[in-house]
C-alpha positions as CSV (number, residue, x, y, z in Angstrom):
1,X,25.2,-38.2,-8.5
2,X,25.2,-42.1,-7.7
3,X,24.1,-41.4,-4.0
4,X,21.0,-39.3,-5.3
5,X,20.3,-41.7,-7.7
6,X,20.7,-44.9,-5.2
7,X,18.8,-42.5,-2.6
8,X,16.2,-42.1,-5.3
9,X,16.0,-46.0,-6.0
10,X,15.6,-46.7,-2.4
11,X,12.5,-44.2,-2.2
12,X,10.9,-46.2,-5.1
13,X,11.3,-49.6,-4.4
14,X,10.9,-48.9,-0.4
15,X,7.5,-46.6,-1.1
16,X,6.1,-49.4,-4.2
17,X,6.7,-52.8,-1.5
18,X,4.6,-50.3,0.8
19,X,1.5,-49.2,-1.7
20,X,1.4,-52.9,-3.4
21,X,0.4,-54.5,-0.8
22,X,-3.5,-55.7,-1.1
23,X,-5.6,-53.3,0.7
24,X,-9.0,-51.5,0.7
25,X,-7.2,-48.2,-1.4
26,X,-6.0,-50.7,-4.0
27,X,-9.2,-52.8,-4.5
28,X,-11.1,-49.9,-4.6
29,X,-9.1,-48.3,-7.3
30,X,-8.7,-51.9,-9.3
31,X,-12.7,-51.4,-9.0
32,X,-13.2,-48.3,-10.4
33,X,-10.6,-49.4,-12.8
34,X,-12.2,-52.0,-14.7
35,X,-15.8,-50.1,-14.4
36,X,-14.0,-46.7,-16.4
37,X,-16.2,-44.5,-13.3
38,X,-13.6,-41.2,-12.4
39,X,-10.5,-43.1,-13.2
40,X,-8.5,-40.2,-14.0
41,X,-9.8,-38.5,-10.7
42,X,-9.5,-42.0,-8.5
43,X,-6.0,-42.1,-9.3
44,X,-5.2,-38.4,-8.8
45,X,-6.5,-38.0,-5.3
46,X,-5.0,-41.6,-4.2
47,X,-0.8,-40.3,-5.8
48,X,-2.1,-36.2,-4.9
49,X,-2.4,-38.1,-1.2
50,X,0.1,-40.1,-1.1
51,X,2.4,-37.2,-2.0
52,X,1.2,-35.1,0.7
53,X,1.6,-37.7,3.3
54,X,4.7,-38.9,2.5
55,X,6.2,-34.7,2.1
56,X,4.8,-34.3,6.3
57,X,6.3,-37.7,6.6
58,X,9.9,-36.7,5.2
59,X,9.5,-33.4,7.2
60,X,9.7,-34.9,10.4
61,X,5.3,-34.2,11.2
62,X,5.2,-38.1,11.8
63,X,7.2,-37.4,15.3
64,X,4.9,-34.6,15.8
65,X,1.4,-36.9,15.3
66,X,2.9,-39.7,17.8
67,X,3.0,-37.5,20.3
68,X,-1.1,-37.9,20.6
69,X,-1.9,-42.0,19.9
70,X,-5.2,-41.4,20.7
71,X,-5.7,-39.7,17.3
72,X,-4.9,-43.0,15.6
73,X,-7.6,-45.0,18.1
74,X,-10.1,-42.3,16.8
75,X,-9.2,-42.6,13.4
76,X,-9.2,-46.1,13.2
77,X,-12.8,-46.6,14.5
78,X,-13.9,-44.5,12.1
79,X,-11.7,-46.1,9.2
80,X,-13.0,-49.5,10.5
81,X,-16.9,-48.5,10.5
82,X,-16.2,-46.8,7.0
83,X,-14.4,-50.4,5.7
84,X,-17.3,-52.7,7.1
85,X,-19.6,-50.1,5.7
86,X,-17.9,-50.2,2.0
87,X,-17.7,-54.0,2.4
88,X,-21.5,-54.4,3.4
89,X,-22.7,-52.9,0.3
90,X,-20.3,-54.9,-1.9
91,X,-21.3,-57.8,0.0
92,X,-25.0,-56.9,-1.5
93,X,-24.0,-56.7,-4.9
94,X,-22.9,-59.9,-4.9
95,X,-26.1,-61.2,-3.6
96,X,-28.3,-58.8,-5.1
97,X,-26.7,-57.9,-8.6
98,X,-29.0,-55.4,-10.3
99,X,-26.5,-54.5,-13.3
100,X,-25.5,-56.9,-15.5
101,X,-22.6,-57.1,-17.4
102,X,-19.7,-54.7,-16.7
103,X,-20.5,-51.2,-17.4
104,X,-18.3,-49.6,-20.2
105,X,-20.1,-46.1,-21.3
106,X,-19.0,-42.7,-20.0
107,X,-19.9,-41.6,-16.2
108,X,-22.5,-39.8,-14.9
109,X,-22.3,-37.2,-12.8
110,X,-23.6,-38.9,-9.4
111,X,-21.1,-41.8,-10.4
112,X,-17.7,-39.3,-10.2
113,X,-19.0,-37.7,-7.2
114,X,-19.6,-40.5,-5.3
115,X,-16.1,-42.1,-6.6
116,X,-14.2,-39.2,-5.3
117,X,-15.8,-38.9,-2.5
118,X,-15.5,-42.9,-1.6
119,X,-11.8,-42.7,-2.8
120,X,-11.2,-39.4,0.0
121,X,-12.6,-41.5,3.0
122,X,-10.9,-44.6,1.7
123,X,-7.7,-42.3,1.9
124,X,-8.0,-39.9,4.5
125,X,-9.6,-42.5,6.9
126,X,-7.1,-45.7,7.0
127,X,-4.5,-45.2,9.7
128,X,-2.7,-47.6,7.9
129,X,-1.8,-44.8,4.9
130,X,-0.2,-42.8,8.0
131,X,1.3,-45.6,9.1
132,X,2.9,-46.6,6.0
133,X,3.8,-43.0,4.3
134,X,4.2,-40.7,7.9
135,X,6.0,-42.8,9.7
136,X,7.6,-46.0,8.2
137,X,8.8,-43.8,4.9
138,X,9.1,-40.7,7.0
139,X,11.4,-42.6,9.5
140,X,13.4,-44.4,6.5
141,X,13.9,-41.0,4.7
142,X,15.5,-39.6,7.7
143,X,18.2,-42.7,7.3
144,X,19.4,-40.5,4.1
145,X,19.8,-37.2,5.9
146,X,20.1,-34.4,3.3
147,X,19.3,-36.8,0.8
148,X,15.9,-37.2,2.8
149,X,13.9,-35.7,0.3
150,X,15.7,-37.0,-2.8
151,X,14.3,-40.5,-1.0
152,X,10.9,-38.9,-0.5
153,X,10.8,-38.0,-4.4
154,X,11.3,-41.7,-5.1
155,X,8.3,-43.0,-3.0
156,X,5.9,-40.4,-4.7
157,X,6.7,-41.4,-8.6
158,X,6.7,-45.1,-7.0
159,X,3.3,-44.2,-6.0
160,X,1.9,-42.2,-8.7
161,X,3.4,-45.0,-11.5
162,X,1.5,-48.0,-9.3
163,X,-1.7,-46.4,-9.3
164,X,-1.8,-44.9,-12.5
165,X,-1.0,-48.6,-13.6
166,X,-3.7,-49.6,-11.7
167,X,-6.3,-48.0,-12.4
168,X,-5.9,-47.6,-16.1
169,X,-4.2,-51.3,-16.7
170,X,-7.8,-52.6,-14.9
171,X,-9.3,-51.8,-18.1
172,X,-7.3,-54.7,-20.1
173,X,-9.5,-57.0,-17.9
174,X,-12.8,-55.2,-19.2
175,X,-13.6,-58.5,-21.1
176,X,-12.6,-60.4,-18.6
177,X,-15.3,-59.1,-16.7
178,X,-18.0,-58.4,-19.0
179,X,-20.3,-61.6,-17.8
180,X,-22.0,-60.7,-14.7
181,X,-20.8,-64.0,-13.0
182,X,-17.1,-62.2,-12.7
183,X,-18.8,-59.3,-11.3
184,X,-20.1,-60.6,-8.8
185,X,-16.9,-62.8,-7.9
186,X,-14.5,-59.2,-8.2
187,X,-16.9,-58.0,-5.6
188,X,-16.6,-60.7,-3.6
189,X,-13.4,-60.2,-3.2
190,X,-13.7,-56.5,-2.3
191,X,-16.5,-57.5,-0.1
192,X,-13.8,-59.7,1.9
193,X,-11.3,-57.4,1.8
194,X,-13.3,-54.2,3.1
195,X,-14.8,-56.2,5.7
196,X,-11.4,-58.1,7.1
197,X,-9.5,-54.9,7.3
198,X,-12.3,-53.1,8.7
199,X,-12.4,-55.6,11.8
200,X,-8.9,-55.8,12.0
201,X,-9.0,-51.7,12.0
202,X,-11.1,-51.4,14.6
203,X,-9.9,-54.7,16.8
204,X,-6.3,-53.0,16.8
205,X,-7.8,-49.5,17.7
């Protein structure tokens, strides 16, 4: 029982020091956070994702994928483009603002569409998520033997409890950011972000 348990630990804190780290997934979730647009959605496909990758991970698929690095070059251009794309049009925002103050009231339609959409690519398309859940937790699971998947179970909750508190704890900075000023500095910030791991995507592909 204490070896599952500390085999369970070790998934956690190993998979949350992996996910907490500031990233393009993150801000974009902390974004759609403190705007209320699909949060319940955002969150789901970014733990729904990270469960899946880090299950192939923990079944041994990582040492499969590495077989074929080129798949990783391909992906990254494409992560890269989608990044400096992302980061582009928050660049504009904070140059152009055409909203106001934050937006509180329900979503439309268009807006949840868009957000899961955004949220897939922002996933799917970041080599660094395979990096970081296939291989680096897939490797460390295999550490723990039959215990593997006891680990693997650890680094899912860790990742469903970070961005569940991310998304839905963005909201407690909702007055924070009701002056359009703030806006415009929060998507600065994600402006910076996008666009430096887009380059640094692309420069390591």
């Amino acid at each position: 029982m204490t070896s599952t348990l500390t085999a369970g630990a070790a998934g956690f804190g190993t998979g949350l020091s992996l996910i907490v780290a500031i990233g393009a997934q993150n801000a974009f979730v902390l974004r759609q956070g403190v705007r209320r647009e699909a949060v319940l959605a955002v969150v789901a496909i970014c733990a729904l994702s990270d469960a899946l990758l880090i299950a192939l991970g923990v079944g041994g698929v990582g040492a499969v994928v590495v077989a074929w690095p080129g798949a990783l070059t391909v992906v990254g251009w494409i992560g890269g483009a989608f990044l400096l794309g992302y980061g582009a049009l928050a660049a504009r925002r904070v140059f152009r603002p055409g909203g106001g103050a934050l937006r509180t009231e329900g979503e439309a339609a268009g807006s949840v569409r868009r957000a899961v959409l955004t949220c897939l690519a922002m996933t799917w398309l970041n080599p660094h998520v395979y990096l970081d859940t296939v291989f680096l937790l897939g490797s460390v699971a295999a550490d723990h033997g039959s215990l593997r998947w006891t680990f693997g179970l650890g680094a899912v909750l860790a990742s469903l409890c970070w961005f569940t508190a991310l998304g839905f704890g963005a909201r407690l900075l909702g007055r924070f950011l009701a002056e359009p000023a703030a806006w415009r500095v929060l998507d600065g910030l994600v402006a910076a972000t996008m666009i430096v791991l887009g380059v640094l995507l692309i420069a390591g592909s």
